[in-house]
Legacy VTK file of the C-alpha trace (Angstrom):
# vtk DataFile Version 3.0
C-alpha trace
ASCII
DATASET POLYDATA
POINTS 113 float
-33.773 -34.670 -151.478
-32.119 -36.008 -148.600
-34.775 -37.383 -145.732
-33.649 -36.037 -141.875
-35.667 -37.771 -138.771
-36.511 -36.062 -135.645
-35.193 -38.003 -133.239
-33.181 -37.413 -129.907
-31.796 -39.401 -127.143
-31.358 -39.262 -123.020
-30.287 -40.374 -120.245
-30.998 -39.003 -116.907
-33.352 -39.491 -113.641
-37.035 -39.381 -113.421
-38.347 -36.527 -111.436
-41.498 -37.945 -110.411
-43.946 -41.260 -110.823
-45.607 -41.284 -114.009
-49.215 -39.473 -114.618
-50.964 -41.805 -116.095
-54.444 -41.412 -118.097
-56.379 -43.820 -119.316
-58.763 -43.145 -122.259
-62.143 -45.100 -123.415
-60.828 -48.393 -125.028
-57.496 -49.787 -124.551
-56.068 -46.103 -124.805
-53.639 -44.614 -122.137
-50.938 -41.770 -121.528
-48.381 -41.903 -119.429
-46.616 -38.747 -118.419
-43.181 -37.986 -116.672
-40.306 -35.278 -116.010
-36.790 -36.290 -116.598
-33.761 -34.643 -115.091
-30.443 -34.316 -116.515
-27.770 -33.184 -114.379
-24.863 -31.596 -115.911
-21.778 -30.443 -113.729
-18.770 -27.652 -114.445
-16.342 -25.458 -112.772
-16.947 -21.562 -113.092
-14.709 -18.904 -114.046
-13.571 -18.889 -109.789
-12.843 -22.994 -109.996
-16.216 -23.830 -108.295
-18.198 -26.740 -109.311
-21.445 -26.433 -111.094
-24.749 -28.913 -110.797
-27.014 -27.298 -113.730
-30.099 -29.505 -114.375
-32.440 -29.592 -117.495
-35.830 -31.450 -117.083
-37.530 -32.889 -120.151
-41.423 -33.853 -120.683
-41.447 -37.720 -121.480
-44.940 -39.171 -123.298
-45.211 -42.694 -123.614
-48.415 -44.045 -125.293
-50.579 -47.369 -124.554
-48.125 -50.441 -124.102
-45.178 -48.299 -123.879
-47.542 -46.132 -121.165
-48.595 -49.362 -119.489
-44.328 -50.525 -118.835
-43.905 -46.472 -117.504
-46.721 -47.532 -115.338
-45.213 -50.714 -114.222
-41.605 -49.511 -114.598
-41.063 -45.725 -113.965
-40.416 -44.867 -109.918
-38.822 -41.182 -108.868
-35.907 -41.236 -108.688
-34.644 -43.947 -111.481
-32.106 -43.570 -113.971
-33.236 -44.037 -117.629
-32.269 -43.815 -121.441
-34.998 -43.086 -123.926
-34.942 -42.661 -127.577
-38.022 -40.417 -129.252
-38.877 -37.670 -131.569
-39.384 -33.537 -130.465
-42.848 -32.494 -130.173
-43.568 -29.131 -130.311
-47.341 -27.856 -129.534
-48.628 -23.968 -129.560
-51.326 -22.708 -127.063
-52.681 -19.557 -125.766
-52.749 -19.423 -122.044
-55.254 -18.057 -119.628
-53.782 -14.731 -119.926
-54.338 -14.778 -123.950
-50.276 -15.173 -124.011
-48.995 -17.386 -127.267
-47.103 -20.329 -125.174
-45.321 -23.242 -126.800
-44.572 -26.131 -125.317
-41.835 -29.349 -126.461
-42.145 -33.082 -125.135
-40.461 -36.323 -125.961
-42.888 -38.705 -127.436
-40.643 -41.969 -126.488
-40.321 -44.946 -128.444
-37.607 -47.023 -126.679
-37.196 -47.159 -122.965
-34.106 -48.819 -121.180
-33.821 -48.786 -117.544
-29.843 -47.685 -116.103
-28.368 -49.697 -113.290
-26.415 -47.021 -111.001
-23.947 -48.194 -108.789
-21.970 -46.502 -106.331
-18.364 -47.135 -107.258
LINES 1 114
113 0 1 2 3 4 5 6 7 8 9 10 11 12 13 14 15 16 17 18 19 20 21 22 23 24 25 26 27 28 29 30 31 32 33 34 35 36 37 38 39 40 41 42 43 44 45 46 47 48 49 50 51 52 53 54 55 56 57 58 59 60 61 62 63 64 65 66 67 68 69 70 71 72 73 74 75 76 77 78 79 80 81 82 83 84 85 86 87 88 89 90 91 92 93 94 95 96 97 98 99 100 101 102 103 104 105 106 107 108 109 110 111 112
């Protein structure tokens, strides 16, 4: 049987700084939004800005260079795999929730042209 990978790729502007935990050891988490804008006309010619924001995890080193690396406001590309968790909330409501555990992290130049 053929093998498939989880994997998925962005590019897009952090919406935040990262959160960043740090566990006993060398551990740490770093934590940030991502927003992708994406722009149309509407059935009366008028243009669009719908944005989608994705949950970004980076782990130790990788969490260390978000650390160092990761300001509001910067444009990014990432490469990682869908992680999907279940919960039950306060209210005793089944919630689900999917982040990006990254494993490759480029930094965009933008320039106005």
């Amino acid at each position: 049987m053929k093998s498939f990978k989880n994997s998925v790729c962005l590019t897009g502007l952090a919406g935040a700084d990262p959160i960043v935990i740090n566990f006993a050891g060398e551990k740490k988490v770093a934590r940030v939004s991502l927003a992708i804008n994406e722009f149309y006309k509407n059935q009366s010619g008028e243009a669009v800005c719908q944005t989608q924001w994705f949950n970004l995890v980076f782990w130790n080193k990788k969490a260390e260079l978000a650390e160092l690396l990761i300001k509001k406001g910067i444009a990014l590309s990432i490469e990682g795999s869908l992680k999907v968790q279940s919960y039950t909330d306060k209210l005793g409501e089944q919630r689900s929730s999917t982040e990006i555990f990254v494993n490759h992290l480029e930094l965009v130049l933008q320039t106005d042209s």
